[in-house]
C-alpha positions as CSV (number, residue, x, y, z in Angstrom):
1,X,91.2,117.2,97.8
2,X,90.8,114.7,100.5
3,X,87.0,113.4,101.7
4,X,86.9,111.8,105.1
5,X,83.9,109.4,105.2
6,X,82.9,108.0,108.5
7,X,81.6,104.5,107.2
8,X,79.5,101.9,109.6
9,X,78.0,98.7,109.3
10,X,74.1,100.0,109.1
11,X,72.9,96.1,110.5
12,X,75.5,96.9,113.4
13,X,76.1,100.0,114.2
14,X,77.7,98.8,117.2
15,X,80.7,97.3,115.6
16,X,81.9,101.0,115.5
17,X,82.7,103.2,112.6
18,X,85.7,103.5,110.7
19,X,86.8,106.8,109.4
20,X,88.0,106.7,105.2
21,X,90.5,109.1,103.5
22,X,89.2,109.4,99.7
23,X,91.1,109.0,97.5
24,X,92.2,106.1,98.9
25,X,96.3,106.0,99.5
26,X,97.6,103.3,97.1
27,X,99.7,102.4,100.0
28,X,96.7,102.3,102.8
29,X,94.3,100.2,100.4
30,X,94.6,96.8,102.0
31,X,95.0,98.0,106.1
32,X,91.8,100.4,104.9
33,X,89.9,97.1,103.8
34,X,90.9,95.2,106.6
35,X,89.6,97.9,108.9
36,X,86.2,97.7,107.2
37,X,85.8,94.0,107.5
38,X,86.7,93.9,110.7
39,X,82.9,95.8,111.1
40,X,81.4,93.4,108.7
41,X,81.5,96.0,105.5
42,X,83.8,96.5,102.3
43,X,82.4,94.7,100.0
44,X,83.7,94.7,96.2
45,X,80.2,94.6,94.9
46,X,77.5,95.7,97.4
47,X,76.6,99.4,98.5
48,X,77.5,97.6,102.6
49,X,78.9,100.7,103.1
50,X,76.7,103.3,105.7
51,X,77.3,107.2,105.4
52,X,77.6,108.6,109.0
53,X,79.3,111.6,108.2
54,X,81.1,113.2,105.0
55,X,83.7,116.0,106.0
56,X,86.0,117.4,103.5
57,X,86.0,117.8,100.2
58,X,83.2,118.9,98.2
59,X,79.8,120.0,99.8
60,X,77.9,118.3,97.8
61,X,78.8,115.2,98.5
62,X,76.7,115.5,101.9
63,X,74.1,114.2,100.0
64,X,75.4,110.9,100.7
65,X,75.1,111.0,104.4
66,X,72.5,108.4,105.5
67,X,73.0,106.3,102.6
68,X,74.7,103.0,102.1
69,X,78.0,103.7,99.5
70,X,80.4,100.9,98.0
71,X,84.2,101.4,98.8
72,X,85.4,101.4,95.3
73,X,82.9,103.2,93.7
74,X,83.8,106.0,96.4
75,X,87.3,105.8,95.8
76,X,86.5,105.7,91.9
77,X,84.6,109.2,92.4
78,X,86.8,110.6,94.6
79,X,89.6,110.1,91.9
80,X,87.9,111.4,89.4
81,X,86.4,114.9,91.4
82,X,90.0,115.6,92.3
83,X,91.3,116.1,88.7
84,X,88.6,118.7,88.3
85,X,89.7,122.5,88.2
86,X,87.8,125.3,90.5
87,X,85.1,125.8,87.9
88,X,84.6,122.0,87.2
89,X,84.3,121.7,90.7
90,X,81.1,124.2,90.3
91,X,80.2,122.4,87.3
92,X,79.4,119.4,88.9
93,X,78.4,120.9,91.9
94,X,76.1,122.6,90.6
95,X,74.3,120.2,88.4
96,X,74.5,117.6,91.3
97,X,72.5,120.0,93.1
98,X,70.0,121.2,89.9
99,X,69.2,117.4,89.8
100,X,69.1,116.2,93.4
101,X,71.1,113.7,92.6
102,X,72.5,111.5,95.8
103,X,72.5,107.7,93.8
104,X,76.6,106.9,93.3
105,X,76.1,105.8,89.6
106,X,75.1,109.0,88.6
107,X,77.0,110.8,90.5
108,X,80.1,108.8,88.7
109,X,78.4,109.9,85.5
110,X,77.9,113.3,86.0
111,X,81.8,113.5,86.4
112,X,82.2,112.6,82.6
113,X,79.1,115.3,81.6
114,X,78.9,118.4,84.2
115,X,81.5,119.8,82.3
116,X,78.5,120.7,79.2
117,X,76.9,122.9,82.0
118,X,77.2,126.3,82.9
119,X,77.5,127.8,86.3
120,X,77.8,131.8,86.8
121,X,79.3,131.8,90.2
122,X,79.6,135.5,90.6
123,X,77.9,138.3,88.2
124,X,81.0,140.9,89.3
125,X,82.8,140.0,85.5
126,X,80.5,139.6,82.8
127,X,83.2,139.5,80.2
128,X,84.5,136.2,82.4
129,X,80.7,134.7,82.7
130,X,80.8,134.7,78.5
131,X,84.1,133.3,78.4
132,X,83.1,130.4,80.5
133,X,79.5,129.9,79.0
134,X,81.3,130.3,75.0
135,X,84.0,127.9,76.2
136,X,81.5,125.4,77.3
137,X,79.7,125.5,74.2
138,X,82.6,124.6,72.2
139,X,83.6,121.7,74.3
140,X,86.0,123.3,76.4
141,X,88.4,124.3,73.5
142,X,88.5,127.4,71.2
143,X,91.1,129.2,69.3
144,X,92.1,132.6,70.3
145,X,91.6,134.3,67.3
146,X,87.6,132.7,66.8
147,X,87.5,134.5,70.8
148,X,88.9,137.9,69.6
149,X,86.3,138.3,67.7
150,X,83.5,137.4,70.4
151,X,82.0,139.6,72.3
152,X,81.7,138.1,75.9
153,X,79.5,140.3,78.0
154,X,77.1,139.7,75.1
155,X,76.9,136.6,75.7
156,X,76.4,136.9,79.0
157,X,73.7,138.6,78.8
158,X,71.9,137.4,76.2
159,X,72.5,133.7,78.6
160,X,71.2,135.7,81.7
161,X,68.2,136.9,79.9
162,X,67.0,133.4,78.8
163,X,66.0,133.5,82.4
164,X,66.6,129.3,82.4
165,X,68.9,129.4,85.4
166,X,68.4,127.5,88.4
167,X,69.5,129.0,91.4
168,X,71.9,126.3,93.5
169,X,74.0,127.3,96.7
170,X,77.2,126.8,93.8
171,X,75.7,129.1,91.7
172,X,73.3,129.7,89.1
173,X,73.2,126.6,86.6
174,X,72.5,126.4,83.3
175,X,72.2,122.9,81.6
176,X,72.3,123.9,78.3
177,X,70.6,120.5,77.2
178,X,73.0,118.0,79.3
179,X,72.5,114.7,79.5
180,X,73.9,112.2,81.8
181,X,74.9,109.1,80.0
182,X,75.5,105.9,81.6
183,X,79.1,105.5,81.0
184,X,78.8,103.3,84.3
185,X,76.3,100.9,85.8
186,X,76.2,99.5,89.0
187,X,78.2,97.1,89.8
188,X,80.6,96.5,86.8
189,X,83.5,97.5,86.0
190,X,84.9,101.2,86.0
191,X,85.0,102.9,82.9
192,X,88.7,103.7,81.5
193,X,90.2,106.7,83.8
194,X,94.1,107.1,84.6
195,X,94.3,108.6,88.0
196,X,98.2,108.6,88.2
197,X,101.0,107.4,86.0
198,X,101.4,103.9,86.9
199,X,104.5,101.5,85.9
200,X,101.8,99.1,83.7
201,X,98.7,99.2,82.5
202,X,96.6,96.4,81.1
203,X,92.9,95.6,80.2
204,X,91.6,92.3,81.6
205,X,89.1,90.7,80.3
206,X,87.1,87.1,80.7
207,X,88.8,84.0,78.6
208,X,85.2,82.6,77.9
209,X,83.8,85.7,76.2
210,X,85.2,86.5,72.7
211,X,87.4,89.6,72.9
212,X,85.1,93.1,71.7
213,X,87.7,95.6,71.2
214,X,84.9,98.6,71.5
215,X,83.3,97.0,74.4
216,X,84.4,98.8,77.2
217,X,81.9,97.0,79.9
218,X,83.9,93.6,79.3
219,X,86.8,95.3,80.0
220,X,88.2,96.2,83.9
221,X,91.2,98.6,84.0
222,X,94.6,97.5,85.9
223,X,96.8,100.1,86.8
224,X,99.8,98.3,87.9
225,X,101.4,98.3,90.3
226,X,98.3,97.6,92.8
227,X,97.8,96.1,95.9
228,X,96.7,92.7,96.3
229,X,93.1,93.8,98.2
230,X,92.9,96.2,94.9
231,X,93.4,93.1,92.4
232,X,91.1,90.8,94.3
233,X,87.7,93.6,94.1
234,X,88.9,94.0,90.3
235,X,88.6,90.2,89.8
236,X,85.5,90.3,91.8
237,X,84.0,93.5,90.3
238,X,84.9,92.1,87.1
239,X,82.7,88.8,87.3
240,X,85.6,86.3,86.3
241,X,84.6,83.2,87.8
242,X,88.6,82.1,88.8
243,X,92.3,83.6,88.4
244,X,92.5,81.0,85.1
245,X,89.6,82.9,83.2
246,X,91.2,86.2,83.2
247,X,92.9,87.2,80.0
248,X,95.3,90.3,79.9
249,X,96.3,92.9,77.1
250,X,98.9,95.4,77.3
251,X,97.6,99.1,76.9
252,X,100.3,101.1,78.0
253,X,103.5,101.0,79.9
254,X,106.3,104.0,81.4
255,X,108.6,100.7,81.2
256,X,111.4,100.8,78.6
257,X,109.7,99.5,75.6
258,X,112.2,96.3,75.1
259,X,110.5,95.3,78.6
260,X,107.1,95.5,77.0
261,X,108.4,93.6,74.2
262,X,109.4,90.9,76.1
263,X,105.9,90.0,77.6
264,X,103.9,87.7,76.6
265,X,100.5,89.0,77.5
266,X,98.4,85.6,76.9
267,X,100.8,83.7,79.1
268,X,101.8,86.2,82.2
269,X,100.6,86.0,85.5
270,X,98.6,89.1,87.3
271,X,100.5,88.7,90.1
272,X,104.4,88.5,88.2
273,X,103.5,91.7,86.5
274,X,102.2,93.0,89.8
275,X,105.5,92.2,91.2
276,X,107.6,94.0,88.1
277,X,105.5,97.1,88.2
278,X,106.2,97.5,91.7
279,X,109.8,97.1,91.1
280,X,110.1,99.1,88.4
281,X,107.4,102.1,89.2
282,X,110.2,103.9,91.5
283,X,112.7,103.5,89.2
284,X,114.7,106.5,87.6
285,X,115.1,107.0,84.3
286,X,118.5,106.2,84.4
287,X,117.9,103.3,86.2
288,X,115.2,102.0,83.3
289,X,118.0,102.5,80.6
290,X,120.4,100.5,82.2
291,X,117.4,97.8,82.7
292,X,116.7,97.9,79.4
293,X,120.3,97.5,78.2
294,X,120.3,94.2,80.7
295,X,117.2,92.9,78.9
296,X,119.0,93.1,76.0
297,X,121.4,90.9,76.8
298,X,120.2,88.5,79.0
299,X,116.9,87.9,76.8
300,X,114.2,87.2,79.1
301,X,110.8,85.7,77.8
302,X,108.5,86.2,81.3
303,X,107.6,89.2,83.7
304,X,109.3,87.4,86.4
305,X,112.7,86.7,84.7
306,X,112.4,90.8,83.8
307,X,111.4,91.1,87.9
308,X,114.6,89.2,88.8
309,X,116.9,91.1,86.8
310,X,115.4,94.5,88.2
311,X,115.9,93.4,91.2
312,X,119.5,92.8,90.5
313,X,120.5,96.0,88.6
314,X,123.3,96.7,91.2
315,X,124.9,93.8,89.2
316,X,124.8,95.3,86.3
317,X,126.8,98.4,85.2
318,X,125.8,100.5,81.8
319,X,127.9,102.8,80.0
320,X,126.1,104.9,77.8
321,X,126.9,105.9,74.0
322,X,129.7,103.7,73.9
323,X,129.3,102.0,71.2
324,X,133.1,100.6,70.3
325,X,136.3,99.5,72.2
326,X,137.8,103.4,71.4
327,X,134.8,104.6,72.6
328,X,135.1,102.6,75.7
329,X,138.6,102.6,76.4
330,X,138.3,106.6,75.7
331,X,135.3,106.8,78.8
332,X,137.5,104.7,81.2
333,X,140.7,107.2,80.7
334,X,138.9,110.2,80.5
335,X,136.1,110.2,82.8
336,X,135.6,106.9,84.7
337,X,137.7,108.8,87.2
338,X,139.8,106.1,87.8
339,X,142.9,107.5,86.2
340,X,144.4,110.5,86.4
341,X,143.8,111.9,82.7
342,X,146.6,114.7,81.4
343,X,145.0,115.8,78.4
344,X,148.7,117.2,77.0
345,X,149.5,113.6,76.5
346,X,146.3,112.6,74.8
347,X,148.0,111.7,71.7
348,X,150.1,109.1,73.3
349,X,146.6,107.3,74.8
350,X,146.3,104.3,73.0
351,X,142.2,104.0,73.7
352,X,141.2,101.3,71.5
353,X,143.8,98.9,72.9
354,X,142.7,99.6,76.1
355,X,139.2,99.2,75.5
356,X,139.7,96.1,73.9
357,X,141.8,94.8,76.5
358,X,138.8,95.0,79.2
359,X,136.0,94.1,76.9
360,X,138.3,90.8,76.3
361,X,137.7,90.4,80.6
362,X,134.3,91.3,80.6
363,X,131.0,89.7,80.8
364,X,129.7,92.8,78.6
365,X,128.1,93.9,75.3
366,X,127.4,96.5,72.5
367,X,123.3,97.3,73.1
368,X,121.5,100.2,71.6
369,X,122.4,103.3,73.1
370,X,125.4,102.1,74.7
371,X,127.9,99.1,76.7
372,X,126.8,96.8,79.6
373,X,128.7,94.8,81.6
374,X,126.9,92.3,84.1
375,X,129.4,91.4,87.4
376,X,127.5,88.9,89.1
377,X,128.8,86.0,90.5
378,X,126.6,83.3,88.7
379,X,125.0,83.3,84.7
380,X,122.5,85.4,83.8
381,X,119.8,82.1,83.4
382,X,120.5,80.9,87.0
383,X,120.0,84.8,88.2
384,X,116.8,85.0,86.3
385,X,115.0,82.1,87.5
386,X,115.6,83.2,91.2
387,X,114.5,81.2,94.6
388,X,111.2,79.4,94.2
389,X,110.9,80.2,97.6
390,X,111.1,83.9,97.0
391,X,108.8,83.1,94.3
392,X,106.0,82.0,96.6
393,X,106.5,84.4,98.9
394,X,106.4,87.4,96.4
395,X,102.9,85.6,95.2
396,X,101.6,86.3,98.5
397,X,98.9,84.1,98.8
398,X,96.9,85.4,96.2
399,X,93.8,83.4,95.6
400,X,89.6,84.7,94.7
């Protein structure tokens, strides 16, 4: 669900207005922010941001018209509304009606609440109204049997009875005792939400404050890959006074988990594991085995000696479940496709001497799960520490 917001610069509104798509495409990010400072607004930190107009999406997010908003916080809300089903939607509509509520902070933090309210959006199905209401009640989850034995349209009446509705234009609300905790505050970093499978994620936290584990509000979320105007409001957002004061910690990965072991968190670079989640997040699943057979071999110790030998996979060829020279003389025969196999005369196929013979010409070896064989034209340390001018250039710049 897309919300186009059409943003100005409220000291200038004639520097023009520039018109938003949130969420924001990962891929549109950085020409986005350069059309917002180009009228003097985007700021990582600061509401700079003046509501013209808010089309799409939810209604309720008209409230924001005529108020100044932050970029990222938007984006951050806008992620986190479009997850929500058609009777979350309600939810939150409904309660961010009931409570008037047109500040961004607690609009962010009814996301992670509205879901404790009821709404009856139509009285037509009583027995539906009770599911909804019971279901809300039990957090969202109960078993089948436990519902059998419910009766529904009870419960919707006795709820409708209690008379403690509040009539909104998304329905009548009940808040059944909600309240709206302040999982975010203004102007610090985003409380943990995965909006899309990304190839990395890491938690990043400041060098010169002990590590707290269980405190989330030293921690700012990197979903990797991202762009580099989406690192630099992190690092801002975040409060880290330079690029050396940020410290890193893996949380999770959809990399091969021999590439994760292979990082050294305390020593990488944001911008080298940038540059291998970028290369690696399009990646198929066939590709990712054969990079992890290559890591294997060629025993990398940094993000950007893994980034190098992504970027040369073509070099490298993996045969999987071979695990012995039969085995591999057996795949070449039979289904390389590079011999004309008669399987009358299989007896006569001697497949371990064949094997052997090209593992004996081969740059290759035994890995888990199967046999690799790199063909490049130089050693697999001079292919790994790549162009230090590529280097720079794949840096891009990146400074605070």
């Amino acid at each position: 669900m897309i919300t186009q917001a059409v943003l100005k610069n409220g000291s200038h509104p004639e520097y023009g207005v520039a018109t938003i798509p949130f969420p924001i495409p990962h891929d549109q990010y950085d020409k986005i922010l350069e059309m917002l400072e180009d009228i003097g607004i985007g700021d990582a930190v600061q509401r700079d941001c003046m509501v013209e107009e808010i089309n799409g999406g939810l209604t309720v997010l008209k409230c924001l018209e005529g108020n100044a908003i932050n970029i990222d916080e938007m984006n951050y809300l806008a992620k986190r509304i479009e997850s929500f089903d058609g009777y979350e939607e309600a939810q939150f509509q409904g309660m961010a009606s009931r409570l008037g509520t047109k500040d961004m902070t607690d609009l962010i933090n009814l996301t992670f609440c509205c879901q404790k309210a009821t709404v009856i959006t139509s009285f037509n199905n009583l027995a539906q109204v009770g599911y909804n209401h019971y279901l809300t009640l039990k957090g969202g989850v109960a078993p089948s049997e436990e519902l059998a034995n419910v009766d529904l349209k009870e419960v919707a009446r006795s709820l409708i009875m209690e008379g403690n509705g509040y009539i909104t234009p998304y329905g009548v609300v009940y808040s059944n005792g909600m309240q709206i905790d302040k999982v975010y505050t203004k102007g610090n970093p985003f409380p943990y939400y995965r909006y899309e499978d990304r190839a990395l994620e890491v938690e990043m936290t400041s060098g010169m404050r002990p590590y707290n584990a269980e405190n989330g509000t030293d921690k700012t979320w990197l979903f990797l890959p991202m762009s580099q105007g989406e690192i630099r409001h992190a690092l801002l957002r975040s409060g880290l006074v330079s690029v050396d004061d940020m410290r890193l910690r893996f949380s999770d990965s959809t990399m091969p988990e021999v590439v994760d072991a292979a990082l050294d968190f305390e020593r990488e670079g944001i911008m080298d594991l940038n540059r291998l989640a970028e290369v690696v997040q399009n990646m198929s699943e066939e590709q990712k085995t054969t990079l992890a057979a290559a890591v294997d071999i060629a025993k990398p110790e940094t993000a950007f000696e893994v980034t190098q030998l992504a970027i040369n996979l073509p070099q490298f060829v993996f045969y999987p479940g071979v695990d012995s020279a039969k085995a591999y003389g057996k795949y070449m025969i039979q289904e390389s496709g590079r011999f004309e196999f008669d399987p009358e005369l299989e007896e006569f196929y001697d497949y371990e001497k064949y094997g052997q013979l090209r593992l004996d010409h081969e740059d290759g070896e035994f890995v888990a799960g199967g046999y690799i064989v790199y063909e490049g034209a130089i050693p697999l340390d001079e292919l790994m520490k790549g162009d230090p001018v590529e280097q720079d250039k794949q840096m891009g710049g990146m400074s605070m």
